[in-house]
C-alpha atoms as one frame of an Amber mdcrd trajectory, in Angstrom:
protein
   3.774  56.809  35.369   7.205  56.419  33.641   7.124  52.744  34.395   3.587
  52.215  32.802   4.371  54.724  29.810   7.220  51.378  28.876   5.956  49.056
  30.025   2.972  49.881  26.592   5.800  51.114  24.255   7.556  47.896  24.833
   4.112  45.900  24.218   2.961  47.888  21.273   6.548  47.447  19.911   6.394
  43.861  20.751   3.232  43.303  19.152   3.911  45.443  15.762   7.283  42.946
  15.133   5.584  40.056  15.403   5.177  39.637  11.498   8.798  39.784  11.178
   8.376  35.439  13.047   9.553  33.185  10.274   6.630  30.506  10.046   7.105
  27.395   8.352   4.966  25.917   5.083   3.244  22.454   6.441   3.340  20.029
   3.441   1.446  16.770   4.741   0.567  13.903   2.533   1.344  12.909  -1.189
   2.383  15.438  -3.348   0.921  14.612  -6.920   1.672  16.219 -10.297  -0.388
  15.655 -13.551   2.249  13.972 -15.282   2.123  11.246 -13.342  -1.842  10.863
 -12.385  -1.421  10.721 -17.137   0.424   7.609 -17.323  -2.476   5.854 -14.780
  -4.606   3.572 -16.744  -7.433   1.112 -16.026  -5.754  -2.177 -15.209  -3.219
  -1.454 -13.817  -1.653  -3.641 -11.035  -1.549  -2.241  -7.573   2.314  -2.332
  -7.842   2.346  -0.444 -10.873   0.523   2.211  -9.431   2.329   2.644  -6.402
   5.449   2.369  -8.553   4.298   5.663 -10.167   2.204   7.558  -7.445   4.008
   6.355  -4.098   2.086   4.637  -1.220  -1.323   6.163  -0.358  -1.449   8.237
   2.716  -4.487   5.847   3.791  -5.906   2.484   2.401  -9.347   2.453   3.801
  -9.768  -0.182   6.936 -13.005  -2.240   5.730 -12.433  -2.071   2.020  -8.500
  -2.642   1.011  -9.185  -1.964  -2.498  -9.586   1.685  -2.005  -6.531   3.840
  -1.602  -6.809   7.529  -0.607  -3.684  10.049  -1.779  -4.378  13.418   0.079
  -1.952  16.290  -0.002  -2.664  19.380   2.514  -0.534  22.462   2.032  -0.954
  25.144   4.875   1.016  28.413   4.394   3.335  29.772   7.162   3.104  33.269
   5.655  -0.433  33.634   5.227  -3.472  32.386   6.465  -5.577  32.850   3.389
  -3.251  30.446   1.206  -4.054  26.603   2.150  -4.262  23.966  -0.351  -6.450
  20.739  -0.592  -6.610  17.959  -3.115  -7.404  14.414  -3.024  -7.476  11.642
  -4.936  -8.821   8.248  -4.894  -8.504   4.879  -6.659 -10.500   1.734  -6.236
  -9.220  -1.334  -7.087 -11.036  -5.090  -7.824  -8.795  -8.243  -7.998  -5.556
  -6.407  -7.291  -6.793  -4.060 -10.421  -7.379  -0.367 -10.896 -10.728   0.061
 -12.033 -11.673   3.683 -11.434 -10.102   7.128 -10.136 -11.610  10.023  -8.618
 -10.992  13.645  -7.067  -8.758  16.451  -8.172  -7.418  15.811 -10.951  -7.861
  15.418 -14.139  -7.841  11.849 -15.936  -5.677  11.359 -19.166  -7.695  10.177
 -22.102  -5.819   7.376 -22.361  -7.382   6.074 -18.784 -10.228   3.698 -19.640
  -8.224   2.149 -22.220  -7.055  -1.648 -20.434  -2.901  -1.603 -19.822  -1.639
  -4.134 -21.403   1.473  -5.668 -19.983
């Protein structure tokens, strides 16, 4: 009886210290501030724009004008805080035509670059 009544302290006590496990944040992908998705404009070479974003995490297989930048955050400390955003750019004679997904596109966008 003495051997079962520890043998469940130990596992309650066990289980009850488990938040104190450090868990890592997962950062995967291209991390992307504003600033920087602001200076994109239409025309751009794709040089240029991986001079100011980075390389994409993916350039899609059948269509090489198409870049994908995807950032997923997933919280050590809590399940309920994971984070999400993509972005996408399309591209036609080694130009940036148009830009898509989470973020919002400088006014200055649809103007041509000039170089």
């Amino acid at each position: 009886m003495l051997l079962r009544s520890t043998i469940l302290a130990l596992a309650l006590t066990a289980t009850g210290c488990s938040s104190w496990v450090y868990r890592i944040d997962i950062p995967q992908g291209n991390y992307l501030e504003q600033k920087d998705i602001d200076r994109l404009q239409v025309g751009m070479t794709k040089e240029q724009v991986k001079f100011i974003l980075g390389s994409p995490v993916t350039i899609d297989s059948f269509e090489n004008d198409t870049w994908h930048y995807i950032y997923q955050f997933k919280s050590g400390r809590s399940a309920d805080f994971n984070a999400r955003k993509d972005f996408i750019l399309k591209f036609e004679d080694n130009l940036l035509v148009s830009a898509s997904g989470d973020f919002e596109l400088s006014e200055n966008f649809n103007t041509p670059y000039e170089n």
